[in-house]
PDB file of N, CA, C and O in Angstrom:
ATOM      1  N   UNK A   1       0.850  -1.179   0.000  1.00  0.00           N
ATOM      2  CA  UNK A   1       0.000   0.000   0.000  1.00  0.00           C
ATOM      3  C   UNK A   1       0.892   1.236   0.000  1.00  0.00           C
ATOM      4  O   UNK A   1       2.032   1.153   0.457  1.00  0.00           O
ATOM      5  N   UNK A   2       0.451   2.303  -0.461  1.00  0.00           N
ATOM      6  CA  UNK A   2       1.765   3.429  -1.028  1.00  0.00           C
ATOM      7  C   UNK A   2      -0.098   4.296  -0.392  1.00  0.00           C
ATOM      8  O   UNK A   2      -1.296   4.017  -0.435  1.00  0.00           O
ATOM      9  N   UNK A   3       0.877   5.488   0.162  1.00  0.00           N
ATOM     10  CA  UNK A   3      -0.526   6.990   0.361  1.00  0.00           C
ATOM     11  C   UNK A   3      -0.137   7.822  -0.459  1.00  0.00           C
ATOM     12  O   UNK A   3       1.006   8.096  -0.823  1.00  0.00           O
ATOM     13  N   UNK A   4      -1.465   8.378  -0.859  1.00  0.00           N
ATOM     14  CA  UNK A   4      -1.187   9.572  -2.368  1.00  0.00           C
ATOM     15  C   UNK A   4      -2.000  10.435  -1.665  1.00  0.00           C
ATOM     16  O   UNK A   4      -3.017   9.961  -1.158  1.00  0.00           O
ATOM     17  N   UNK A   5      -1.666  12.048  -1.483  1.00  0.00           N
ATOM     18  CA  UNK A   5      -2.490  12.999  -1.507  1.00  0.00           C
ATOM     19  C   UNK A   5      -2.527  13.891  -2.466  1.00  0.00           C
ATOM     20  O   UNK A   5      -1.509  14.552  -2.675  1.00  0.00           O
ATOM     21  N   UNK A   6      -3.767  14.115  -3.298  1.00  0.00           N
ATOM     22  CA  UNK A   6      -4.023  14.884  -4.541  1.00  0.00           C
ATOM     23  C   UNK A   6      -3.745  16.445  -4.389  1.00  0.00           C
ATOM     24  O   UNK A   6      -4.785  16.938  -4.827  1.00  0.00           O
ATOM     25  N   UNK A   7      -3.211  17.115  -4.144  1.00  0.00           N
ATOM     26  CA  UNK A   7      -3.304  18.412  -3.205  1.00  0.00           C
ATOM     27  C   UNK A   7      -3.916  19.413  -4.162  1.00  0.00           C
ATOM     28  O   UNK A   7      -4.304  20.519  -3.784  1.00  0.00           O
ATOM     29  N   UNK A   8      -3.997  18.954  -5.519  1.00  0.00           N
ATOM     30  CA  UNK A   8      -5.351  19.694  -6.514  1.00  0.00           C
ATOM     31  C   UNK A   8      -6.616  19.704  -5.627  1.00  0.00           C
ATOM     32  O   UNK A   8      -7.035  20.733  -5.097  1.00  0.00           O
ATOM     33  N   UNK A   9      -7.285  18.307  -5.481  1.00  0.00           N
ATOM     34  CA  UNK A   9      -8.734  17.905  -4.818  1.00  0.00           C
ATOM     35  C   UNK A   9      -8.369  18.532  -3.353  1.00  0.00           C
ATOM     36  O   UNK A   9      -9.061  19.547  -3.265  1.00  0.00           O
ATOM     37  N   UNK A  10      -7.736  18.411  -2.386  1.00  0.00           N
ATOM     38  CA  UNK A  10      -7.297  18.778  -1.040  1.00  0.00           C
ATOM     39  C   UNK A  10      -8.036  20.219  -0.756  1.00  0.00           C
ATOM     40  O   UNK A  10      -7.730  21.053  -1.609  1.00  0.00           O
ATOM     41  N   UNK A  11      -8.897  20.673   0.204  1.00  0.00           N
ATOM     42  CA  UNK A  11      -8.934  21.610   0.686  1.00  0.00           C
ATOM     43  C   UNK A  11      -8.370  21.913   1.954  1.00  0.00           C
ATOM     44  O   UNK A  11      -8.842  22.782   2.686  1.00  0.00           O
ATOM     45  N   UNK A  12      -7.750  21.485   2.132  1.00  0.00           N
ATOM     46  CA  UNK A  12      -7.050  21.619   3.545  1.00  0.00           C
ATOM     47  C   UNK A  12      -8.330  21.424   5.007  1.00  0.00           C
ATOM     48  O   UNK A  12      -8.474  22.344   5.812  1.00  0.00           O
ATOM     49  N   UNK A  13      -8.710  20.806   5.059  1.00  0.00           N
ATOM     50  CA  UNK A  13      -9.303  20.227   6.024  1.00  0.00           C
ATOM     51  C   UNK A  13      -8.879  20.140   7.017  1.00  0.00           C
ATOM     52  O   UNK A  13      -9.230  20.942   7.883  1.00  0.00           O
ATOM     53  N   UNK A  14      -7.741  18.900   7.358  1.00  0.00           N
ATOM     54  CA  UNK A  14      -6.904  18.795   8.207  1.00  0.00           C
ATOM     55  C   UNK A  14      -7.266  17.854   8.762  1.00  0.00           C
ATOM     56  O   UNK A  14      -6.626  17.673   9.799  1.00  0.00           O
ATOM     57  N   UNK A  15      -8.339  16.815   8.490  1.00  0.00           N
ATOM     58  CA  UNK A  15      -8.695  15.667   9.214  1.00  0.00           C
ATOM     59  C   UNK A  15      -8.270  14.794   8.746  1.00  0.00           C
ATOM     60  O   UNK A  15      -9.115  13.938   8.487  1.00  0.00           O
ATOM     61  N   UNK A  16      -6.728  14.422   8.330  1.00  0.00           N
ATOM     62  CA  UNK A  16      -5.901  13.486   7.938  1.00  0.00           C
ATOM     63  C   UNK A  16      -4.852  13.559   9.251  1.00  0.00           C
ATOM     64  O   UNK A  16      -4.494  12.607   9.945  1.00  0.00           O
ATOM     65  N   UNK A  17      -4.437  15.072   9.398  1.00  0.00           N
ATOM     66  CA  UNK A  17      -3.268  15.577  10.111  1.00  0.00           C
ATOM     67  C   UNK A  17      -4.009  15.554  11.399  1.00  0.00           C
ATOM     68  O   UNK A  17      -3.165  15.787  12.264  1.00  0.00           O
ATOM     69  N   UNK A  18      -5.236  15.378  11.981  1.00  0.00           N
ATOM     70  CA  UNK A  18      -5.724  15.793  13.144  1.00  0.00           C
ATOM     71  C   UNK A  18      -6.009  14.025  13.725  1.00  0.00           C
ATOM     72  O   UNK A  18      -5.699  13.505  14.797  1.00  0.00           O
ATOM     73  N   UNK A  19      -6.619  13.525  12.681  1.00  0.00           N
ATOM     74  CA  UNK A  19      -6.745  11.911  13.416  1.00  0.00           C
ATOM     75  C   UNK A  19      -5.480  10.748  13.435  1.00  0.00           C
ATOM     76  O   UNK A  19      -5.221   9.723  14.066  1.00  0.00           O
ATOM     77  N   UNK A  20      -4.874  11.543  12.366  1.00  0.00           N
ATOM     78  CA  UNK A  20      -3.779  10.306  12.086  1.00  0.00           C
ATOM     79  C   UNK A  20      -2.324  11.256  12.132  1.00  0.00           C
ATOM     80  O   UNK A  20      -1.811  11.532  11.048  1.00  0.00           O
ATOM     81  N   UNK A  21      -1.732  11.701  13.291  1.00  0.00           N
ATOM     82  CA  UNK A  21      -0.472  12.533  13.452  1.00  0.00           C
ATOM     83  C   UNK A  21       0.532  11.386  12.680  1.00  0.00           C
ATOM     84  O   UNK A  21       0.964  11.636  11.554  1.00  0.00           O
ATOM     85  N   UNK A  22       0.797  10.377  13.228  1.00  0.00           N
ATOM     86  CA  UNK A  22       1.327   9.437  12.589  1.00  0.00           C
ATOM     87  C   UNK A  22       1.788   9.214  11.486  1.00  0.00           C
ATOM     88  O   UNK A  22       2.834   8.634  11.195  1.00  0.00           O
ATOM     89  N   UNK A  23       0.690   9.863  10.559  1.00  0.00           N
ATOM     90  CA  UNK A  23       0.578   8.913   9.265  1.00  0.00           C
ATOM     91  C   UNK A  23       0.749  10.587   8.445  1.00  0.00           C
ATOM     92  O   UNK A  23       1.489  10.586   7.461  1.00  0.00           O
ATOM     93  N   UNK A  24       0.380  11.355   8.663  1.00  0.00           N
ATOM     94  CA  UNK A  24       0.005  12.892   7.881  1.00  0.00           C
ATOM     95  C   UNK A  24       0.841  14.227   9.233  1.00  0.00           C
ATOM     96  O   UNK A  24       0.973  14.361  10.449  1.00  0.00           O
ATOM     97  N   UNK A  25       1.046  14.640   8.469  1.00  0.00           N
ATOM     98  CA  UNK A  25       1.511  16.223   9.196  1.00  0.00           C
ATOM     99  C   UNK A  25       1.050  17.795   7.972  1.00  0.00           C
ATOM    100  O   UNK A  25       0.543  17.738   6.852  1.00  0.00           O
ATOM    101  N   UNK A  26       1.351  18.665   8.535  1.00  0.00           N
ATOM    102  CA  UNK A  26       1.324  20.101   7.866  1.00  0.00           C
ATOM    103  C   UNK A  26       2.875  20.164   7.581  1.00  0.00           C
ATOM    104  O   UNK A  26       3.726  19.504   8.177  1.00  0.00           O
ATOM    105  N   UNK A  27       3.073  20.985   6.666  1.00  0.00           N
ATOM    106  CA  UNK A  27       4.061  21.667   5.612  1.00  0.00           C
ATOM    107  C   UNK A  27       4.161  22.583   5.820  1.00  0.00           C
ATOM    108  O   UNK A  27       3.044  23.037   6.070  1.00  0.00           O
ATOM    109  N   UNK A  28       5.297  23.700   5.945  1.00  0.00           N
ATOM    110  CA  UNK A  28       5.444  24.744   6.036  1.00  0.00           C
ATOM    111  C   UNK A  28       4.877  26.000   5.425  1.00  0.00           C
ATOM    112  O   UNK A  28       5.242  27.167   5.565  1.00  0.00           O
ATOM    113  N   UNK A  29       3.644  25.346   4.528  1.00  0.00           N
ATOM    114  CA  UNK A  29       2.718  25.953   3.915  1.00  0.00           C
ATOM    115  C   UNK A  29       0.815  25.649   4.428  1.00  0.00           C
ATOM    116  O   UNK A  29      -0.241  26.002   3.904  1.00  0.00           O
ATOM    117  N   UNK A  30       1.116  24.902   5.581  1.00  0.00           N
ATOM    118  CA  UNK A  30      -0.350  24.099   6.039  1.00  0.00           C
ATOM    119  C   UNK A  30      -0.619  23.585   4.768  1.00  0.00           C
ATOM    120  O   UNK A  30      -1.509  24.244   4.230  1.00  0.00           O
ATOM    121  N   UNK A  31      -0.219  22.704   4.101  1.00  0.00           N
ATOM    122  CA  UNK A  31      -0.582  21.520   3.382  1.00  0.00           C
ATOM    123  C   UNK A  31      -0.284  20.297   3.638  1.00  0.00           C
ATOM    124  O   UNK A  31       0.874  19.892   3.541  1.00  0.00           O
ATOM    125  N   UNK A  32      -1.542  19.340   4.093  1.00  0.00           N
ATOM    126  CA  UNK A  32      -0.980  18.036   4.681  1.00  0.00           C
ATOM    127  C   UNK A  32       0.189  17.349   2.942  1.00  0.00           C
ATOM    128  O   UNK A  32       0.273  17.506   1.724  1.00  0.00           O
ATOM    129  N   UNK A  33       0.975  16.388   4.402  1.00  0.00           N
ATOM    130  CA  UNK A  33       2.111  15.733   3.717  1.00  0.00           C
ATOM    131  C   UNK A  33       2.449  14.495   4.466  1.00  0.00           C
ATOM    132  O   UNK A  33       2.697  14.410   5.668  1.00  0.00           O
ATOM    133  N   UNK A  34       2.420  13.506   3.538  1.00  0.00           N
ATOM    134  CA  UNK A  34       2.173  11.957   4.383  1.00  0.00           C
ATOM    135  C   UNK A  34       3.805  11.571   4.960  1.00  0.00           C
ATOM    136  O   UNK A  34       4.878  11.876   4.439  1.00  0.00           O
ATOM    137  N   UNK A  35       3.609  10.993   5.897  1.00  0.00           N
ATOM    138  CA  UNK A  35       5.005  11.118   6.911  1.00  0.00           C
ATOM    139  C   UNK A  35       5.584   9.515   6.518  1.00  0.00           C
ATOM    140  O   UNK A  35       6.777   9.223   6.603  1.00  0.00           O
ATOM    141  N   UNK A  36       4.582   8.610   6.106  1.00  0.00           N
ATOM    142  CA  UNK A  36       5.143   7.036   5.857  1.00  0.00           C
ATOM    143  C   UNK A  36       4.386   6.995   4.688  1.00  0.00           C
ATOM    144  O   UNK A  36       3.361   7.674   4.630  1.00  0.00           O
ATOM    145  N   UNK A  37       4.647   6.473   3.979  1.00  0.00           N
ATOM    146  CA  UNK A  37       4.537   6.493   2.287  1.00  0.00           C
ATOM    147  C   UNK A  37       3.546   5.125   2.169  1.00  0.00           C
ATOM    148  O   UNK A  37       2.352   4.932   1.942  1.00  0.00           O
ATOM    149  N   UNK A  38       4.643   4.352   2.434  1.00  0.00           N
ATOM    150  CA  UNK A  38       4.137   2.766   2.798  1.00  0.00           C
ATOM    151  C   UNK A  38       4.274   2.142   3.920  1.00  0.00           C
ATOM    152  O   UNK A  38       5.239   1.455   4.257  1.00  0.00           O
ATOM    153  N   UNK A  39       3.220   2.388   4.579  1.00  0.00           N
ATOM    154  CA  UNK A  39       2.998   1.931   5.531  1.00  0.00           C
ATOM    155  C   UNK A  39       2.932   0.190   5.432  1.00  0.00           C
ATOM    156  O   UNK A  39       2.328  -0.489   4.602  1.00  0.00           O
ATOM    157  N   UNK A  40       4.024  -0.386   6.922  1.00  0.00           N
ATOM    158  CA  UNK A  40       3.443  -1.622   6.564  1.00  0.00           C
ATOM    159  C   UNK A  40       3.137  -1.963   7.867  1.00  0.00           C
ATOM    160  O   UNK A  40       2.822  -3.153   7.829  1.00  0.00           O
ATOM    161  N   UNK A  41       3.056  -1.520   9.092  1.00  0.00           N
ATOM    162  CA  UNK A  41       1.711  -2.046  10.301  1.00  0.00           C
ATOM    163  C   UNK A  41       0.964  -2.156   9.779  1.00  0.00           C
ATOM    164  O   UNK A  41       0.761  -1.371   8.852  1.00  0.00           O
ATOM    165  N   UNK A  42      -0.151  -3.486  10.126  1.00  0.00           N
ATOM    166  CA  UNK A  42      -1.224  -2.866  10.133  1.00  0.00           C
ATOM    167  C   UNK A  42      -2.237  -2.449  10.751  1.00  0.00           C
ATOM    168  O   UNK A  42      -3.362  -2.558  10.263  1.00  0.00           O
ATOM    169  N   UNK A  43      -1.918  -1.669  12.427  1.00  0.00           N
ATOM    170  CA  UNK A  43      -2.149  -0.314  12.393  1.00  0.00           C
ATOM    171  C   UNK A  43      -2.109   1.155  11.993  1.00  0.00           C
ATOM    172  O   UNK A  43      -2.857   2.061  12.362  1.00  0.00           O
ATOM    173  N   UNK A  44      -0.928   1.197  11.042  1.00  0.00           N
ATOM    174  CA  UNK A  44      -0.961   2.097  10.284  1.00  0.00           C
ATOM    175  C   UNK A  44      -1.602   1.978   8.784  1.00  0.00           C
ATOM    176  O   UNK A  44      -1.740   2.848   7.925  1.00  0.00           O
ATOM    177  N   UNK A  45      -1.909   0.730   8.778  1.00  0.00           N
ATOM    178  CA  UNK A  45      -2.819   0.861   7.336  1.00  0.00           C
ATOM    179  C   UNK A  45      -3.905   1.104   7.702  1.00  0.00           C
ATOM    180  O   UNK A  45      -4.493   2.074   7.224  1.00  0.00           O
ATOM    181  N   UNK A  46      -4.513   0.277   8.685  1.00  0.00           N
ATOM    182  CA  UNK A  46      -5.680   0.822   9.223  1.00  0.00           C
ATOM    183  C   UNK A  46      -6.167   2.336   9.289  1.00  0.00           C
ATOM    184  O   UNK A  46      -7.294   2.743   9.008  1.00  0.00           O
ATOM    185  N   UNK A  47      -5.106   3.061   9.710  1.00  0.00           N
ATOM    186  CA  UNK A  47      -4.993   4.787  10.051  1.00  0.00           C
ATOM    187  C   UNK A  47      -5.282   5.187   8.686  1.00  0.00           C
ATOM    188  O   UNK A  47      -6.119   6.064   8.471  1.00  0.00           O
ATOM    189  N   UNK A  48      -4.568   4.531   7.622  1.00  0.00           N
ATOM    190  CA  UNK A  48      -4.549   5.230   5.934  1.00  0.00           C
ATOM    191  C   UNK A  48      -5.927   5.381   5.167  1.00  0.00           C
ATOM    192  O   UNK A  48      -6.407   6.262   4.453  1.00  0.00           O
ATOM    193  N   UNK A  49      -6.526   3.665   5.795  1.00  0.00           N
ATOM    194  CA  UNK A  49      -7.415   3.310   5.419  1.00  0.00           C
ATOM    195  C   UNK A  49      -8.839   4.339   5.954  1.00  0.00           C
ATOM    196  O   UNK A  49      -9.602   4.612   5.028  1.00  0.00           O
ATOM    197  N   UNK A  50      -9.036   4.623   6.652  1.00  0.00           N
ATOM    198  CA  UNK A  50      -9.660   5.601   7.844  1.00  0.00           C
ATOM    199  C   UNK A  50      -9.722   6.676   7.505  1.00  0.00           C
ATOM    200  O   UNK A  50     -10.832   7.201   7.423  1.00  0.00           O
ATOM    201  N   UNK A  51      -8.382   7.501   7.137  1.00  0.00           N
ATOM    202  CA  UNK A  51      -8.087   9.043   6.735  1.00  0.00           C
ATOM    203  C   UNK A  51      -8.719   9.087   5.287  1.00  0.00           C
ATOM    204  O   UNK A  51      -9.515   9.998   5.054  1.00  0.00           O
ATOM    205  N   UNK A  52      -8.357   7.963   4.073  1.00  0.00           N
ATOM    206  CA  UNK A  52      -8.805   7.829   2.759  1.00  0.00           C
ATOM    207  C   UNK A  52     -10.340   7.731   3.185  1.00  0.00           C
ATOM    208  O   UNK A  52     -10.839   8.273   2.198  1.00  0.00           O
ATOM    209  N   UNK A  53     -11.072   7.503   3.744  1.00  0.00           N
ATOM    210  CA  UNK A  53     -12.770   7.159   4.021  1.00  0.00           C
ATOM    211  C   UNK A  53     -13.640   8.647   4.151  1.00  0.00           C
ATOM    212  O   UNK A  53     -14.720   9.006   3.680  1.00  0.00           O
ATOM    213  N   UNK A  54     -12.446   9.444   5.177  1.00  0.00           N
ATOM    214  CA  UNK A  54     -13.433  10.260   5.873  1.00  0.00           C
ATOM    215  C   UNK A  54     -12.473  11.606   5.905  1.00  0.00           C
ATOM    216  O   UNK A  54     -12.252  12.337   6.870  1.00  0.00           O
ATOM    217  N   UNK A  55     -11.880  11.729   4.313  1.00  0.00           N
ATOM    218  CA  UNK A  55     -11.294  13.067   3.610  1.00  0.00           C
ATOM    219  C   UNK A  55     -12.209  13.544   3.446  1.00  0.00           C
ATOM    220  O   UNK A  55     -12.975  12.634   3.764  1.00  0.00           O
ATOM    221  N   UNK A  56     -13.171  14.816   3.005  1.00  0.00           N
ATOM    222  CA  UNK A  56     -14.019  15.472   2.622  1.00  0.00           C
ATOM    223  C   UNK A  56     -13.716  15.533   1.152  1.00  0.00           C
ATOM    224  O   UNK A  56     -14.401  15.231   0.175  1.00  0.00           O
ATOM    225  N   UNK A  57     -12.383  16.055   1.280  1.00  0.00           N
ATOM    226  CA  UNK A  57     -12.502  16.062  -0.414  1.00  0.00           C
ATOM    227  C   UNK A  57     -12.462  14.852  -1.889  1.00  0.00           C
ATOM    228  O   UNK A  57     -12.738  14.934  -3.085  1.00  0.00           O
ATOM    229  N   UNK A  58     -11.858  13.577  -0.786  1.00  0.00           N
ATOM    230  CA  UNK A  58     -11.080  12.451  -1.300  1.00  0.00           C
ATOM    231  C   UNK A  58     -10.326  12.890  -1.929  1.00  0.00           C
ATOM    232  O   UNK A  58     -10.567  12.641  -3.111  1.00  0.00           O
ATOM    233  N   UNK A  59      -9.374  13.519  -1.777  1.00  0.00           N
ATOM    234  CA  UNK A  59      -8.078  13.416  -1.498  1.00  0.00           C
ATOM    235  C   UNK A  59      -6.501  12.298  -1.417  1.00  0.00           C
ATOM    236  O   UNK A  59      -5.390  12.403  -1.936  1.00  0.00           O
ATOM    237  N   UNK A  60      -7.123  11.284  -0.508  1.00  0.00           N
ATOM    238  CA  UNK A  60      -6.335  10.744  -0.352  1.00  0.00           C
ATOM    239  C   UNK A  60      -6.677   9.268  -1.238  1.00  0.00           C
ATOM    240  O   UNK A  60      -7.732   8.737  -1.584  1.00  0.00           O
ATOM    241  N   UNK A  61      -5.299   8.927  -1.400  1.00  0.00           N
ATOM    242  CA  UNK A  61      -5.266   7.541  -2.407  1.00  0.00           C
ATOM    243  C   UNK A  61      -5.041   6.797  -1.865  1.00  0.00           C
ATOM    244  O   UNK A  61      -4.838   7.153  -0.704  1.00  0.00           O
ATOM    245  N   UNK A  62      -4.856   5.110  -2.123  1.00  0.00           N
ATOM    246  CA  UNK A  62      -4.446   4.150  -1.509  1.00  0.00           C
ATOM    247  C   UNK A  62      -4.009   3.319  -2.452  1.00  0.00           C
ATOM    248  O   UNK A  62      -4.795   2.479  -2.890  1.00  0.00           O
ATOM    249  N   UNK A  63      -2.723   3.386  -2.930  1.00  0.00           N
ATOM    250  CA  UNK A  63      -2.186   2.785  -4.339  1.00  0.00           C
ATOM    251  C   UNK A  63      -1.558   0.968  -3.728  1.00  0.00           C
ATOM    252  O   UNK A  63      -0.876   0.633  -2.760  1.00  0.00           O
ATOM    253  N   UNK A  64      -2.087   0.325  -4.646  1.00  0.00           N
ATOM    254  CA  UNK A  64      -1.148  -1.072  -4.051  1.00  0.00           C
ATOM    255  C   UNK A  64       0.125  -1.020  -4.879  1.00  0.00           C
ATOM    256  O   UNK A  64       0.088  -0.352  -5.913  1.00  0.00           O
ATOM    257  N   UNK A  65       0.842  -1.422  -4.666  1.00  0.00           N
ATOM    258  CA  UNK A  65       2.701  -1.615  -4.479  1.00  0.00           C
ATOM    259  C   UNK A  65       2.819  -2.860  -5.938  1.00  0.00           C
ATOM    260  O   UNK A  65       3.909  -3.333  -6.259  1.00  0.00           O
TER     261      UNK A  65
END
């Protein structure tokens, strides 16, 4: 599993960076930016899986490897 954020679709929400610190952070521009690419816990897929569900914008991808 590889995380993609579209930052075209992205409105900055922040409910990637707010539920999943872990997995997403802010940029020196407040644009989330994924901190593990490929995640391979899987508690942290779980987290990917979660953040990709309940983006507002969908935003986020979930590419398989």
């Amino acid at each position: 599993m590889r995380i993609v954020i579209d930052l075209d679709r992205c409105f900055l929400a922040g409910e990637c960076v707010y539920n999943h610190p872990q997995l997403f952070a802010f940029d020196d521009d407040n644009r989330p930016v994924v901190l593990v690419e490929s995640p391979d816990a899987a508690a942290l897929q779980l987290g990917a899986r979660q953040a990709a569900e309940v983006c507002p914008s969908g935003a986020i991808a979930l590419l398989d490897e």
